[in-house]
C-alpha atoms as an extended CHARMM CRD file, in Angstrom:
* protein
*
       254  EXT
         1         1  UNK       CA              2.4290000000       -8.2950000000      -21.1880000000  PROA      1               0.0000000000
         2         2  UNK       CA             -0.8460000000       -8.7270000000      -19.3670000000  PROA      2               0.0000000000
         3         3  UNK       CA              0.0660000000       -7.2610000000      -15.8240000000  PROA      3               0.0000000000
         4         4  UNK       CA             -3.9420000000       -7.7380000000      -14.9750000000  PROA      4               0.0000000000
         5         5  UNK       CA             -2.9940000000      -11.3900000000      -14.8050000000  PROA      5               0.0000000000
         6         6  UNK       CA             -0.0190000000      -11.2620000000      -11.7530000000  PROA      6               0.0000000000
         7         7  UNK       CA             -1.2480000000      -10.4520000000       -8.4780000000  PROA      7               0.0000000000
         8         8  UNK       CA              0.2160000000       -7.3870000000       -6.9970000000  PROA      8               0.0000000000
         9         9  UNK       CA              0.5190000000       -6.0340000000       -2.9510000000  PROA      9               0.0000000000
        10        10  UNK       CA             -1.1670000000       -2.6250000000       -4.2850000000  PROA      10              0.0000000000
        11        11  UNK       CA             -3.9500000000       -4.4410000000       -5.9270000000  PROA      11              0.0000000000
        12        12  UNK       CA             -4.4460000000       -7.4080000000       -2.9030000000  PROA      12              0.0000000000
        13        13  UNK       CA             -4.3730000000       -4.9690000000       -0.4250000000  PROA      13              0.0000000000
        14        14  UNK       CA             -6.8270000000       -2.9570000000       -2.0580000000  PROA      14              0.0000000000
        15        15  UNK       CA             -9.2870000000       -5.8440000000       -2.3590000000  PROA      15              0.0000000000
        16        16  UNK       CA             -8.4970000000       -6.8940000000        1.9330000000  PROA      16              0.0000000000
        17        17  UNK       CA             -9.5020000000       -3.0350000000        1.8730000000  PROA      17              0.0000000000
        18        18  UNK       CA            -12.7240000000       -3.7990000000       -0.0960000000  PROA      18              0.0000000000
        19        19  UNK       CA            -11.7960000000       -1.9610000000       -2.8230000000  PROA      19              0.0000000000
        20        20  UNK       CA            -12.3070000000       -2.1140000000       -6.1740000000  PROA      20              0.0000000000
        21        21  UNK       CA             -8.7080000000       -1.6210000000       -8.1390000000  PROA      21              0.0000000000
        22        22  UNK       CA             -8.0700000000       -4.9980000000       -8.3920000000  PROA      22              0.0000000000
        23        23  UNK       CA             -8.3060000000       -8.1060000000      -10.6960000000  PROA      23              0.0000000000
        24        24  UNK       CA             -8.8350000000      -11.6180000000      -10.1320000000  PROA      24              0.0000000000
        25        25  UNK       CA             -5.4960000000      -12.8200000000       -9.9300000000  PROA      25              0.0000000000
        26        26  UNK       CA             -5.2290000000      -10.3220000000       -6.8940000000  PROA      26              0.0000000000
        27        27  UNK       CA             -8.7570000000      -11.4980000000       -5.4600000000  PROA      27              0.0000000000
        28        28  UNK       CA             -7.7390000000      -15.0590000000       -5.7100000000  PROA      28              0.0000000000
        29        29  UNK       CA             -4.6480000000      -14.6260000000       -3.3420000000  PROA      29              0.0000000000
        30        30  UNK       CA             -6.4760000000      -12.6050000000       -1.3750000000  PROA      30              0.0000000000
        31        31  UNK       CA             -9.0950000000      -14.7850000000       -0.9720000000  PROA      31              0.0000000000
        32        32  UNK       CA             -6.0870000000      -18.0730000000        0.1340000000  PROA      32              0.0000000000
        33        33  UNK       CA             -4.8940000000      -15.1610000000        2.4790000000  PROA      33              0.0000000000
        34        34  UNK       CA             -8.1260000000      -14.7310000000        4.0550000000  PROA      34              0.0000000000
        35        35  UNK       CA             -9.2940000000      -18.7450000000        4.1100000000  PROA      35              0.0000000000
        36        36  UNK       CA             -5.7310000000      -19.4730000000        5.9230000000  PROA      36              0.0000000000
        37        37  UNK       CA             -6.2330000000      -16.4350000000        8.4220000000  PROA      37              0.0000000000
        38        38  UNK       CA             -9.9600000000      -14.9860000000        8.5680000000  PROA      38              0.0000000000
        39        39  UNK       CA             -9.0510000000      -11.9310000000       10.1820000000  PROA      39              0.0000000000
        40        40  UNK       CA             -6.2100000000      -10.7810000000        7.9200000000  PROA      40              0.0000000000
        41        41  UNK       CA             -9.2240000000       -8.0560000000        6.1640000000  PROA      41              0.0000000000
        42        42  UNK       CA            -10.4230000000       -7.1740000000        9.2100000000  PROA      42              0.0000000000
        43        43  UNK       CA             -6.1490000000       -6.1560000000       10.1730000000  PROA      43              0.0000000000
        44        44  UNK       CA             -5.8180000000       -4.7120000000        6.9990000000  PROA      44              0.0000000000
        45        45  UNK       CA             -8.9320000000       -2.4880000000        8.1960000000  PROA      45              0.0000000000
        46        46  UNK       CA             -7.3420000000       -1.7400000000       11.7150000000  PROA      46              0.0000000000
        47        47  UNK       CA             -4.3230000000       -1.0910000000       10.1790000000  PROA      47              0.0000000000
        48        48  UNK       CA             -5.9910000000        1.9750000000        7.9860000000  PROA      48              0.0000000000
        49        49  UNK       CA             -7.5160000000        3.1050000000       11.0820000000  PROA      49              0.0000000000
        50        50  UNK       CA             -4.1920000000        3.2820000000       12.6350000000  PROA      50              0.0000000000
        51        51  UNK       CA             -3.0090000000        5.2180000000        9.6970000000  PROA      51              0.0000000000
        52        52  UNK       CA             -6.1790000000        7.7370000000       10.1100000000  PROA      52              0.0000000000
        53        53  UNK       CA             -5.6080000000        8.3680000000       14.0240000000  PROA      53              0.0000000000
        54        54  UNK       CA             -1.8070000000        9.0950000000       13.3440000000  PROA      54              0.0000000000
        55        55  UNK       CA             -2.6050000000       11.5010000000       10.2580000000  PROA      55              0.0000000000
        56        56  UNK       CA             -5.4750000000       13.1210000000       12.8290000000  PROA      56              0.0000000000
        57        57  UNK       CA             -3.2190000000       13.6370000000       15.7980000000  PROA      57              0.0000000000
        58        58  UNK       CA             -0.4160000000       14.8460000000       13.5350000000  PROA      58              0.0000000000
        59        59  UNK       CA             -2.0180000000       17.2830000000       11.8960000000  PROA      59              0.0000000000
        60        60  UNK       CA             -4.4530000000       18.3440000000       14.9750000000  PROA      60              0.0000000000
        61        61  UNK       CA             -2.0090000000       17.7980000000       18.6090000000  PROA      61              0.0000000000
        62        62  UNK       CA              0.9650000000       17.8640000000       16.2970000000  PROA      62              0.0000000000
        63        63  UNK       CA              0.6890000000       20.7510000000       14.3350000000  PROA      63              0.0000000000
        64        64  UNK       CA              2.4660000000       19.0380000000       11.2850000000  PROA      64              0.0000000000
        65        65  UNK       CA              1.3870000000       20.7820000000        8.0160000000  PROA      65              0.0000000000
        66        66  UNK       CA              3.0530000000       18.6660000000        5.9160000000  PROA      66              0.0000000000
        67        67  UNK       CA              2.6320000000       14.8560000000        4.8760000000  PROA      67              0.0000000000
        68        68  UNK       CA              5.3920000000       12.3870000000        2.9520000000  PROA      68              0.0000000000
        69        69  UNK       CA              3.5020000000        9.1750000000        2.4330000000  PROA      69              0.0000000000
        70        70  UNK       CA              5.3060000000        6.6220000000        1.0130000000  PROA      70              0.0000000000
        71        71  UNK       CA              4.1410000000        3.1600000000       -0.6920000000  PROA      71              0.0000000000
        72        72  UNK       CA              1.0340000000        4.9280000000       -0.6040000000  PROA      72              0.0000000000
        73        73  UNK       CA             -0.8270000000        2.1430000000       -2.5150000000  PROA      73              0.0000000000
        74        74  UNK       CA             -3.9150000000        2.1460000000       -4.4420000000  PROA      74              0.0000000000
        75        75  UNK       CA             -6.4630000000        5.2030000000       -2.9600000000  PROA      75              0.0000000000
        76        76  UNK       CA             -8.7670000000        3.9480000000       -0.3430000000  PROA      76              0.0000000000
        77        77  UNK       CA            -11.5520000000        5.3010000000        2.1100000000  PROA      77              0.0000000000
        78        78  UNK       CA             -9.7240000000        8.2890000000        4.5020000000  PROA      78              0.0000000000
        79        79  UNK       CA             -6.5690000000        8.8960000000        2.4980000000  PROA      79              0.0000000000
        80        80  UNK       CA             -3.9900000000       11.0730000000        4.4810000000  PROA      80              0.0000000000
        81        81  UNK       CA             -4.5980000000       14.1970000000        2.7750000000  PROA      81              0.0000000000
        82        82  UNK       CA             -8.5210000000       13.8500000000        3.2010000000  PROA      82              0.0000000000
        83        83  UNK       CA             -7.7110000000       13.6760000000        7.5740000000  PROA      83              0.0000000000
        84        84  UNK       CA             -5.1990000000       15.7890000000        7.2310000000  PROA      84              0.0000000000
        85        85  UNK       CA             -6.9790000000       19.2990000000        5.7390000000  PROA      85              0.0000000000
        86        86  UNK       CA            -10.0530000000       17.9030000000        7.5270000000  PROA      86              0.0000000000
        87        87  UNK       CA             -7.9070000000       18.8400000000       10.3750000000  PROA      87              0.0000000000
        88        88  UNK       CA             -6.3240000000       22.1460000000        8.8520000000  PROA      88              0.0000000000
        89        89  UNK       CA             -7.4870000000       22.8260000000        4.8660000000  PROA      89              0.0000000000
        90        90  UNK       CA             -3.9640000000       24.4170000000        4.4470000000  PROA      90              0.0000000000
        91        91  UNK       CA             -2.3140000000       20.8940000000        5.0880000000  PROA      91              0.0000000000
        92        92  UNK       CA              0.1160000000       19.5390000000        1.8330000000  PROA      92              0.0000000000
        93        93  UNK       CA              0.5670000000       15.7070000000        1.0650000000  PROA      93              0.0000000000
        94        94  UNK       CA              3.1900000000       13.7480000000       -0.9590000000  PROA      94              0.0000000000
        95        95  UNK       CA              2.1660000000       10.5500000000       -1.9580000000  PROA      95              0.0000000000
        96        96  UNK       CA              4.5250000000        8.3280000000       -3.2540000000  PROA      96              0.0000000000
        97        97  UNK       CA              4.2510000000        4.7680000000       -4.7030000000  PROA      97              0.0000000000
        98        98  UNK       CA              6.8190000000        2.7800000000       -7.0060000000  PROA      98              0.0000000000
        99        99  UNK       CA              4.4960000000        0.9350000000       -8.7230000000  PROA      99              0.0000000000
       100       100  UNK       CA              2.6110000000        2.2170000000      -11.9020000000  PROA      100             0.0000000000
       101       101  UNK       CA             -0.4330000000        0.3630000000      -11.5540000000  PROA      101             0.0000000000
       102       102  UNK       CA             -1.1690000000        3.3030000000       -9.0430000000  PROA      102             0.0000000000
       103       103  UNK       CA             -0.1440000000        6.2590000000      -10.6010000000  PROA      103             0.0000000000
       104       104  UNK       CA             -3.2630000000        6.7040000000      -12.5290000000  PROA      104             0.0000000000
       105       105  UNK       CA             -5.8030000000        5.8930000000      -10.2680000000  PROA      105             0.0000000000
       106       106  UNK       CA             -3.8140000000        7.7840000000       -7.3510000000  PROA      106             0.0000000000
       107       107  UNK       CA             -3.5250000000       10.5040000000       -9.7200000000  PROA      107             0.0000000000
       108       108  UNK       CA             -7.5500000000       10.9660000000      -10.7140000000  PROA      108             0.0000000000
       109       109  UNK       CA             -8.7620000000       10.6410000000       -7.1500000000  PROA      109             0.0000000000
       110       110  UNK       CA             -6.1810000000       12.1500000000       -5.4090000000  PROA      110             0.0000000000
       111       111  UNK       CA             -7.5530000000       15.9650000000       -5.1140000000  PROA      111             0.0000000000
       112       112  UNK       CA             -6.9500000000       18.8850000000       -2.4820000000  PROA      112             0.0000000000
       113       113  UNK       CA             -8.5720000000       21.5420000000       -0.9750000000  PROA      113             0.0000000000
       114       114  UNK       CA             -7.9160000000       25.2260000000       -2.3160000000  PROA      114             0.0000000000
       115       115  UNK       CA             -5.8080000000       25.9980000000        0.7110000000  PROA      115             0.0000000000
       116       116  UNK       CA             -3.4900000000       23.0080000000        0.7500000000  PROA      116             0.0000000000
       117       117  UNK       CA             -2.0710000000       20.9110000000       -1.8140000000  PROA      117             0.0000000000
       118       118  UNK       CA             -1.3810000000       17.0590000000       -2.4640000000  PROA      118             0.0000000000
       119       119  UNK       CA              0.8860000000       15.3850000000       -5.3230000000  PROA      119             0.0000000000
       120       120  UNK       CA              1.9380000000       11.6520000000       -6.7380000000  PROA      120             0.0000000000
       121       121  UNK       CA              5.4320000000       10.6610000000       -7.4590000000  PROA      121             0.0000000000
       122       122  UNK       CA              6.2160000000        7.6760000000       -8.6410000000  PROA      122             0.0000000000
       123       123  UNK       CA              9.6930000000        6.3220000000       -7.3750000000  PROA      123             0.0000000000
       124       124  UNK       CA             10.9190000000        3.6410000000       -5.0040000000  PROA      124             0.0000000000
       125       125  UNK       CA             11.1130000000        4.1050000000       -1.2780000000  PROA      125             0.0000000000
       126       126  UNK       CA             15.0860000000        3.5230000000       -1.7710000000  PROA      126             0.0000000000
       127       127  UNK       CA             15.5840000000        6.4290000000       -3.6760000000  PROA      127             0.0000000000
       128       128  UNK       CA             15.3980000000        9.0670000000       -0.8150000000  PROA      128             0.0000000000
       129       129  UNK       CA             17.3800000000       11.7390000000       -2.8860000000  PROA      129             0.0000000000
       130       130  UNK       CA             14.6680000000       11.3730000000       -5.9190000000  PROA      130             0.0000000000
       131       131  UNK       CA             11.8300000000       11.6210000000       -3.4890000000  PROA      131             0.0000000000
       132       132  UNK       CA             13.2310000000       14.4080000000       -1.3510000000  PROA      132             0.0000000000
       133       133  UNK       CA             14.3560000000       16.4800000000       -4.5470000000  PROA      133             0.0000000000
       134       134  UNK       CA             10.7130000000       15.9930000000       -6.1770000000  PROA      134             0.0000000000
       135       135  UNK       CA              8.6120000000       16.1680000000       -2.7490000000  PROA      135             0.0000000000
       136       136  UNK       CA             10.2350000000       19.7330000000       -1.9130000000  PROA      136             0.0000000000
       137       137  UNK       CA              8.3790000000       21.0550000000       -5.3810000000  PROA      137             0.0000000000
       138       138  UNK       CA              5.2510000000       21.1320000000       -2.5430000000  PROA      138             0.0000000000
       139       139  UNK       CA              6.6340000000       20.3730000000        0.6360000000  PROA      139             0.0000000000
       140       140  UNK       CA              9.1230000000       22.6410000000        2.4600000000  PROA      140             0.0000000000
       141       141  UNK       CA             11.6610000000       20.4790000000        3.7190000000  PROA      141             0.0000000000
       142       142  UNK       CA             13.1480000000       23.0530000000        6.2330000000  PROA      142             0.0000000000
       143       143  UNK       CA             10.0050000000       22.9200000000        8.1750000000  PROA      143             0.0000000000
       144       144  UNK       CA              8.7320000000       20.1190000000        9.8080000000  PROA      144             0.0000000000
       145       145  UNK       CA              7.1720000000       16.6700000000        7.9230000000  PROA      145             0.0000000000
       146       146  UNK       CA              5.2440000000       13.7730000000        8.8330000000  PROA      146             0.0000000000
       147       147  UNK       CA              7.1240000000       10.6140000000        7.1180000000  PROA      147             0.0000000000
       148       148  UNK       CA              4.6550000000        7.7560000000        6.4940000000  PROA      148             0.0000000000
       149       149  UNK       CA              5.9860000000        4.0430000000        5.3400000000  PROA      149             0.0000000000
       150       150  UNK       CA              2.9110000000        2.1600000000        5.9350000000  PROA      150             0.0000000000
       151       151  UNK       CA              3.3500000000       -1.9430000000        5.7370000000  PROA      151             0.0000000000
       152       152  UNK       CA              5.7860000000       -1.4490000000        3.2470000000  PROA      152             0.0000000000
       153       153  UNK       CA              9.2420000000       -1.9350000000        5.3080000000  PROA      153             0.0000000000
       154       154  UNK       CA              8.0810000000       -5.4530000000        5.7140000000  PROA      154             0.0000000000
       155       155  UNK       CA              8.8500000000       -5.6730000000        2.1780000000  PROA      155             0.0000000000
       156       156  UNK       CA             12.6150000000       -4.8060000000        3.4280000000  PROA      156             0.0000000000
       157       157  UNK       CA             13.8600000000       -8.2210000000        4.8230000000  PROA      157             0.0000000000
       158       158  UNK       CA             17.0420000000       -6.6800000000        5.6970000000  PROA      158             0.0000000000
       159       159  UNK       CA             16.6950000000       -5.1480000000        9.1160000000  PROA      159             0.0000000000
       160       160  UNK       CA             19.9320000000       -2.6720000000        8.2400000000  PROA      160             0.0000000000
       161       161  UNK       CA             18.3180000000       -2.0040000000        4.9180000000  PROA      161             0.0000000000
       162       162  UNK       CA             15.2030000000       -0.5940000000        6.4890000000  PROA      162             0.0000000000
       163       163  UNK       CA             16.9580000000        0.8690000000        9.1240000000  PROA      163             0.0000000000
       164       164  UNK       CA             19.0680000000        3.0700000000        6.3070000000  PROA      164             0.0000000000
       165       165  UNK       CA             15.7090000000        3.7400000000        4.1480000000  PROA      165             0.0000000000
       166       166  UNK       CA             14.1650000000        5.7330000000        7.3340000000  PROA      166             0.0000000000
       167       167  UNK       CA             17.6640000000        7.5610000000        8.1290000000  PROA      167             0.0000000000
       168       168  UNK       CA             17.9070000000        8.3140000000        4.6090000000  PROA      168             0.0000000000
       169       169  UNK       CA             14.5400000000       10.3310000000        4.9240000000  PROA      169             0.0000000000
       170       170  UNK       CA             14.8410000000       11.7390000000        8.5710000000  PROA      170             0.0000000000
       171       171  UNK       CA             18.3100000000       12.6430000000        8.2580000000  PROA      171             0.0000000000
       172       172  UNK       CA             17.0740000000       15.3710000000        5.7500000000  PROA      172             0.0000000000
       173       173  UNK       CA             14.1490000000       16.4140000000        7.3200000000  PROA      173             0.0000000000
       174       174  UNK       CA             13.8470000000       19.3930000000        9.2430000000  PROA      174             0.0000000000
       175       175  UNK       CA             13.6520000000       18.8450000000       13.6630000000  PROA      175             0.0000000000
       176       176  UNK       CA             10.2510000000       18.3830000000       14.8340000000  PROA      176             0.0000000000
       177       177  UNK       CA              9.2050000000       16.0120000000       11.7540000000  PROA      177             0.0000000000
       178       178  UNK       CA              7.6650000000       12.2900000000       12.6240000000  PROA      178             0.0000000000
       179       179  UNK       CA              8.1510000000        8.7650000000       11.2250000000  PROA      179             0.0000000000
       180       180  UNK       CA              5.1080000000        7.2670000000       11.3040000000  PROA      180             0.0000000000
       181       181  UNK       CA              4.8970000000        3.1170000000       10.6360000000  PROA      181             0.0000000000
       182       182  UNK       CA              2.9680000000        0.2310000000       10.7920000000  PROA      182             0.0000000000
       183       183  UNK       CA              4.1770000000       -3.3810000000        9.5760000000  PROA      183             0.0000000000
       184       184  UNK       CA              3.2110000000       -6.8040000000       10.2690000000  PROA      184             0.0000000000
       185       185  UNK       CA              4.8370000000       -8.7240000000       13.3910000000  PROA      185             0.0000000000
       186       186  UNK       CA              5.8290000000      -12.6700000000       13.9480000000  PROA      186             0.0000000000
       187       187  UNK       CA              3.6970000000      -13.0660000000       16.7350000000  PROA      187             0.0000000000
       188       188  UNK       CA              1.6560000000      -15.6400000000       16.2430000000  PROA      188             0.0000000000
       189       189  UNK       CA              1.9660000000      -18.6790000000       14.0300000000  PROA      189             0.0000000000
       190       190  UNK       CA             -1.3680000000      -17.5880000000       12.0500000000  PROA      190             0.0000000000
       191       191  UNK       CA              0.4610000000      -14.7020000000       10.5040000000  PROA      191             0.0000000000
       192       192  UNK       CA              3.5450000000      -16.5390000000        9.6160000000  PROA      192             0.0000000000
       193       193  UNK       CA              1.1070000000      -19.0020000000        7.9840000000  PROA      193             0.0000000000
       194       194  UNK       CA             -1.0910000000      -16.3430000000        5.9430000000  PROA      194             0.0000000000
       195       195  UNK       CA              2.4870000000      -14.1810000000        4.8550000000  PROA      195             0.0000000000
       196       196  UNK       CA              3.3130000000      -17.3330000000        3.8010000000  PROA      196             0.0000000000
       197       197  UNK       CA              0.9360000000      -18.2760000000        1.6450000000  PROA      197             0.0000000000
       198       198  UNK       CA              1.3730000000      -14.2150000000        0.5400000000  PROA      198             0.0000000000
       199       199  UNK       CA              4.8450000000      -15.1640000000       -0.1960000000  PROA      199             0.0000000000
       200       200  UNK       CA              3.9840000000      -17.7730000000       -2.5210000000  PROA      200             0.0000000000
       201       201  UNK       CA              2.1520000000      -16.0170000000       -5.3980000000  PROA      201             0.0000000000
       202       202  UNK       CA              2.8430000000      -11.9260000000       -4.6870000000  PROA      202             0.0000000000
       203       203  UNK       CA              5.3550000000       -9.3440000000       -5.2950000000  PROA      203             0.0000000000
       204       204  UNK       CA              6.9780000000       -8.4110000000       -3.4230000000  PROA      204             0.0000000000
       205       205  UNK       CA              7.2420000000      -10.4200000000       -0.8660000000  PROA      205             0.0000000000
       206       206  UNK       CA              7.1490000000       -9.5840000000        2.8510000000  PROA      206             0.0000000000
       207       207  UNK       CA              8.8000000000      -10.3290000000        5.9010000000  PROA      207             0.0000000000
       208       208  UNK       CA              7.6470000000      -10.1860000000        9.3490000000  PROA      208             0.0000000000
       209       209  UNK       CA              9.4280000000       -8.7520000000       12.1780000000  PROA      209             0.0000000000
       210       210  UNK       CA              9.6290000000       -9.6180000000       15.9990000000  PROA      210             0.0000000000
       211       211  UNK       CA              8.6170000000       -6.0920000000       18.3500000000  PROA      211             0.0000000000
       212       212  UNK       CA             12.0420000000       -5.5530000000       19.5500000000  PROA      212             0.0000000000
       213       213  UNK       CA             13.3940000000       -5.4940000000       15.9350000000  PROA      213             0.0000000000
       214       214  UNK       CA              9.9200000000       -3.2790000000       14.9170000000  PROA      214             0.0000000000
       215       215  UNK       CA             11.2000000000       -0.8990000000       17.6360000000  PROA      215             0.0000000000
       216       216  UNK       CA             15.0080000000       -0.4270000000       16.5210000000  PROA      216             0.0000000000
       217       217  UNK       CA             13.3270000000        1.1880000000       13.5230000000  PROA      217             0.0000000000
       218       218  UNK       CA             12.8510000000        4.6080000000       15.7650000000  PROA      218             0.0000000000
       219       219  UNK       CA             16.1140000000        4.1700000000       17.2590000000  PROA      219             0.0000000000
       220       220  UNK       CA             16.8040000000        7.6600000000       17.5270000000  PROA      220             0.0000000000
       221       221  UNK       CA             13.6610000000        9.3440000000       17.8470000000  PROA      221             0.0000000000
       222       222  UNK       CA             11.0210000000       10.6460000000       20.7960000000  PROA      222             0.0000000000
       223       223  UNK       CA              8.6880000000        7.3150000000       20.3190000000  PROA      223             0.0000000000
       224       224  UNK       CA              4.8500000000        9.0410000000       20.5740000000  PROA      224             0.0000000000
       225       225  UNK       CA              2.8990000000        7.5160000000       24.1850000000  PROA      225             0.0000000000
       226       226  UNK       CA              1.4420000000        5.1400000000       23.7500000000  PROA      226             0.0000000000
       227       227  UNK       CA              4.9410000000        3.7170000000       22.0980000000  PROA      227             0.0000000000
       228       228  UNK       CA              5.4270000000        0.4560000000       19.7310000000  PROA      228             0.0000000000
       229       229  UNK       CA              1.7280000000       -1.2290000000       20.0590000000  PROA      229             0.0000000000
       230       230  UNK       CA             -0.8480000000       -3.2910000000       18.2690000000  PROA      230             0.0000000000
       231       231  UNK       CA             -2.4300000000       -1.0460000000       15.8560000000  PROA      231             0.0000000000
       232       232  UNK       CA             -5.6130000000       -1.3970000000       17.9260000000  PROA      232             0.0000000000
       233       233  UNK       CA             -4.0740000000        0.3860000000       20.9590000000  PROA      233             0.0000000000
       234       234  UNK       CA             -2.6450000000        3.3620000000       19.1530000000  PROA      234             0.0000000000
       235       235  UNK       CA             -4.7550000000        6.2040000000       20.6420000000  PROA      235             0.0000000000
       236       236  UNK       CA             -7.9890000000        4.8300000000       20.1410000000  PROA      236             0.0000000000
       237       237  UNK       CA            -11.1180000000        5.9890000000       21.6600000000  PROA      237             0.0000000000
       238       238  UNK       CA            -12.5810000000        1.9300000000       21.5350000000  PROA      238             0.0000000000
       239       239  UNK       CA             -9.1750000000        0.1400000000       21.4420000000  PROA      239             0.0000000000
       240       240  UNK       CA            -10.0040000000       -3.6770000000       20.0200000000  PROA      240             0.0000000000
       241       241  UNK       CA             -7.7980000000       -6.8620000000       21.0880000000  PROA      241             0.0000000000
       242       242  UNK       CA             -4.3930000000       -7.0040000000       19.8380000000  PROA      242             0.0000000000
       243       243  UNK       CA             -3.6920000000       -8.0080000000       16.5580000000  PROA      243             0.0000000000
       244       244  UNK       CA             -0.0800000000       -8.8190000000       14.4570000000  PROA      244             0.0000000000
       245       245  UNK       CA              0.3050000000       -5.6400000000       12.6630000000  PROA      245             0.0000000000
       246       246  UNK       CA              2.3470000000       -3.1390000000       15.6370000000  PROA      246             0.0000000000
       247       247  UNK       CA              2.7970000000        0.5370000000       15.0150000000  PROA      247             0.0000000000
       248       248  UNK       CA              4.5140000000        3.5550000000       16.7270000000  PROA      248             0.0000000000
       249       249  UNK       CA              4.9930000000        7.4570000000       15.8860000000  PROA      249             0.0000000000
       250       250  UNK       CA              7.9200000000        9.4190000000       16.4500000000  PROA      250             0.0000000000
       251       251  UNK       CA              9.3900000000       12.4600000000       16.1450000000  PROA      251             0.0000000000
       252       252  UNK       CA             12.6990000000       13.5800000000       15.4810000000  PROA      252             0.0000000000
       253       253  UNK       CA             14.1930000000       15.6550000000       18.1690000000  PROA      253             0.0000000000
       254       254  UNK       CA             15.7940000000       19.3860000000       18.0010000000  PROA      254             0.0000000000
């Protein structure tokens, strides 16, 4: 089967990422994405900031040592464990992605530094007990852990679903760790249009959520100032306007 030939999220997001792990099956629906709604690159860009500045204050403000980053996608510019030992060289990383297209490349560029340590699983987000059970061969699960799921509950359409995917992770993870999220919001009609079109030719296919619903996620937790925002406004030293993909951090409390 010639996989090269279906367009997958990994690869599409990649290429909105300007990267290079993609075909063109996965240009061509990026490139519909991007004629129906310009900025969608640009967000996908914003969004990886977002991901950088919660990685940064984690590991720096924080003081979380240890990263679980889940639907991890293809490698790109500033991957968590590069911020994260930037901040503190001792700092492990998990990545975790349920599609093979990424294991190898994830597994040739993913490196560490001496002090610290980073590994790939490949598994599904739904499978907490697999990830958990593999994760704690470099993470220490009794200590506190920054939980990533970036853009990837949108691929959840089940609001309970999601809901039980995060509990499923937090509930086992030691006081003092953080959930850490960003997914793609209904509000405005230009991003129902361009998931839309997404919906039409990838796999799998996302759904967006309203705030309020975006919020319920870190029902729960201590919700990080400045709380559930554009990914623009998270703690940004040059916040830009607004845009459809919201974000928050949290931490579970003691």
């Amino acid at each position: 089967m010639d996989t090269t030939s279906t367009p997958q999220t990994a690869r599409i997001w990649n290429y909105l990422l300007g990267g290079t792990d993609n075909y063109p099956a996965d240009r061509e629906v990026g490139d519909q994405i991007i004629q129906g709604m310009p900025q969608l690159a640009e967000n996908a860009r914003l969004s990886r900031g977002f991901l950088i500045r919660a990685a940064r204050y984690l590991a720096g403000e924080a003081g979380v040592r240890q990263f679980l980053d889940i639907g991890s996608g293809l490698p790109a510019a500033s991957n968590t464990h590069e911020v994260a030992q930037a901040v503190d060289p001792s700092a492990r990383v998990v990545y975790v992605d349920y599609d093979p297209l990424v294991a190898a490349p994830a597994r040739t560029m993913l490196t560490s530094t001496p002090e610290g340590a980073t590994d790939y699983l490949e598994a599904d987000m739904r499978d907490a007990p697999t990830i958990l059970r593999e994760a704690s061969r470099t993470l220490d699960l009794d200590q506190p852990v920054a939980l990533f799921l970036m853009g990837v509950l949108g691929h959840v359409e089940s609001d309970s679903e999601a809901k039980a995917i995060v509990g499923g992770f937090l509930d086992a993870l030691a006081p003092g760790s953080y959930f850490a999220m960003y997914d793609g919001s209904d509000t405005s009609e230009a991003n129902t249009e361009a998931v839309r079109i997404w919906n039409i030719s990838a796999n799998p296919k996302y759904h967006l959520r309203s705030v309020d619903r975006l919020t319920a996620l870190f029902d729960g937790l201590e919700i990080v100032e400045p709380g559930v925002v554009p990914v623009t406004q998270w703690r940004s030293e040059h916040p830009a306007e607004p845009v459809d993909q919201y974000c928050a951090v949290g931490r579970k409390p003691a």
